[in-house]
N, C-alpha and C positions, 0 to 999 in steps of 0.2 A: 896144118891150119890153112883153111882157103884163104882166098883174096879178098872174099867180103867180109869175113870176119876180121881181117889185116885191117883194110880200110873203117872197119865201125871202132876198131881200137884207136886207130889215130885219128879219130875226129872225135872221140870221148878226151882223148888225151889231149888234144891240142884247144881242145876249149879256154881252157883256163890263158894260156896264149895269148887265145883270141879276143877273150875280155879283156885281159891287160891290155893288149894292143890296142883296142879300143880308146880304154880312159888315155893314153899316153895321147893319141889322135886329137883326144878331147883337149887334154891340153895344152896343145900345141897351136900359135896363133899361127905361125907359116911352116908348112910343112915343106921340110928339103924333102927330098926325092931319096936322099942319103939316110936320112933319118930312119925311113919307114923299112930302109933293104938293109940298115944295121938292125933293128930290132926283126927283121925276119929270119934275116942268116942265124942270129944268134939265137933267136927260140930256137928253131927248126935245127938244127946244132946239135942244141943241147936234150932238144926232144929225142933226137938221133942216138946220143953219143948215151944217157942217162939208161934206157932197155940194155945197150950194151953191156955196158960197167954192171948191171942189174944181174945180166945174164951168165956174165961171168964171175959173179960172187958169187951164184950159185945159191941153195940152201943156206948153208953156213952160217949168213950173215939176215938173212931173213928178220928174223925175229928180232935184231938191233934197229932196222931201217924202217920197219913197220912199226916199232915203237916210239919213232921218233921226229918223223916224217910230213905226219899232219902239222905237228909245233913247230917244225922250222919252217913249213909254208905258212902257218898261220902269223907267226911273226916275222916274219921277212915283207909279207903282202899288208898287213897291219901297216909294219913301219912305213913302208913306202906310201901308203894312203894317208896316214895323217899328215906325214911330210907334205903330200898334196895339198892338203886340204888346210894346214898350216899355212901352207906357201900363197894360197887360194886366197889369206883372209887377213894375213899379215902383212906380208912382204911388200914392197914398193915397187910398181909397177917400173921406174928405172935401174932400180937393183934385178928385180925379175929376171932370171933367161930360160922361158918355158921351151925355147925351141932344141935349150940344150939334152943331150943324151949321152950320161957320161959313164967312160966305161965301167965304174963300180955299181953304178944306179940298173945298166944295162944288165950284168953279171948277175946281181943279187935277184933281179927280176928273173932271170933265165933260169937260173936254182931255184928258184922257190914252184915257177910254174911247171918243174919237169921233174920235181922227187916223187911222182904218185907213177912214172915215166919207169921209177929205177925197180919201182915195184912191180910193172909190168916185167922187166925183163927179170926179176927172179919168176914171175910166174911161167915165162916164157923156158926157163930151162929147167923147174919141173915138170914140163910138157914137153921137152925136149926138142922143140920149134929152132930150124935154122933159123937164126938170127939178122940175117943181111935183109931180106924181103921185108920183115916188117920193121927194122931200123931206116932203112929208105924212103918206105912208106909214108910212118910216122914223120921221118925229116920235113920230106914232102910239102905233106900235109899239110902240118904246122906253118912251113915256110907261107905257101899262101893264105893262109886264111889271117896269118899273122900281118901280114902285108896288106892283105884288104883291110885288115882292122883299123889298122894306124889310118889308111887312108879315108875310112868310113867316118870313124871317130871322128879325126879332121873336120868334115864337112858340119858333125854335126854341134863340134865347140865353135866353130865359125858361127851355127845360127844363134848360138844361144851364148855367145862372150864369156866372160869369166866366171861365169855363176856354176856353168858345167863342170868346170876344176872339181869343187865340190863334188859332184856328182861320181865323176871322176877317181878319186880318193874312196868315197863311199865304196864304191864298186870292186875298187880291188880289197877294201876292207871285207866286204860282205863273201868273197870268191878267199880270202883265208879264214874266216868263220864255217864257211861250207865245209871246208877240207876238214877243217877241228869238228864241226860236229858229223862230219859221214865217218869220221875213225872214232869217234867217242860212243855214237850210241849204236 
């Protein structure tokens, strides 16, 4: 497998990432500088580590993982979005701590955005593609664009305040609806 096709895989892959990354930006009123390199390390991670695990199941397990895959992104980026958007519309703004990122919230987001990840590495070891080159890649990849995101997002719930939450939540709602209907129909 060449190098351009390595890199159009980890910028297919790392999309979803990068939206998330985004809405988190979004709703974030101060961004640490911590904030935006734990949700990077950790996509880029798990973007990494998910073709691995993919690659080394092998066939075998294929047919479990693809049937199941879409629904647990679909619902894991769901709940996180309504929780957004709940938090967006309910919550009191001195209870509120948008700036936090915790490590279950960080986790569950990691998993959900890099299960389409685990299916690349089963496809990667029916092609019988070493594994290290586009594990790296992909890490990479993910790692910055996940890091621009948070920081892009940021600037642009600064212009638009709390209303973006919203927006925010939508967005990773609409990126687990994708995933459910590109393995549905």
């Amino acid at each position: 497998m060449d190098m351009l096709m390595i890199m159009l895989i980890a910028l297919g892959l790392s999309m979803d990432a990068f939206a998330v990354s985004i809405a988190h930006g979004i709703s974030t009123k101060r961004l640490p500088a911590v904030n935006a390199l734990k949700m990077a390390i950790s996509f880029g991670l798990f973007q990494a580590v998910m073709p691995a695990l993919g690659w080394l199941a092998g066939l075998s397990w294929r047919g479990f993982i693809s049937g199941v895959d879409h629904w647990a992104a679909f619902g894991l980026l769901s709940l996180i979005g309504c929780k957004m958007i709940y938090e967006s519309v309910y919550a009191k703004p001195s209870i509120r701590e948008p700036n936090s990122l915790s490590i279950s919230a960080l986790l569950i987001l990691s998993i959900a955005t890099s299960i389409d990840a685990l299916a690349v590495g089963l496809s990667f070891a029916f092609l019988e593609v070493l594994i290290i080159t586009p594990i790296m890649v992909i890490g990479t990849v993910t790692f910055l664009l996940s890091y621009a995101g948070v920081c892009f997002g940021n600037r642009l719930g600064r212009a638009f305040k709390n209303r973006i939450e919203i927006i925010g939540g939508l967005v990773l709602i609409s990126i687990g609806v994708k995933i459910l209907l590109e393995h549905l129909v």
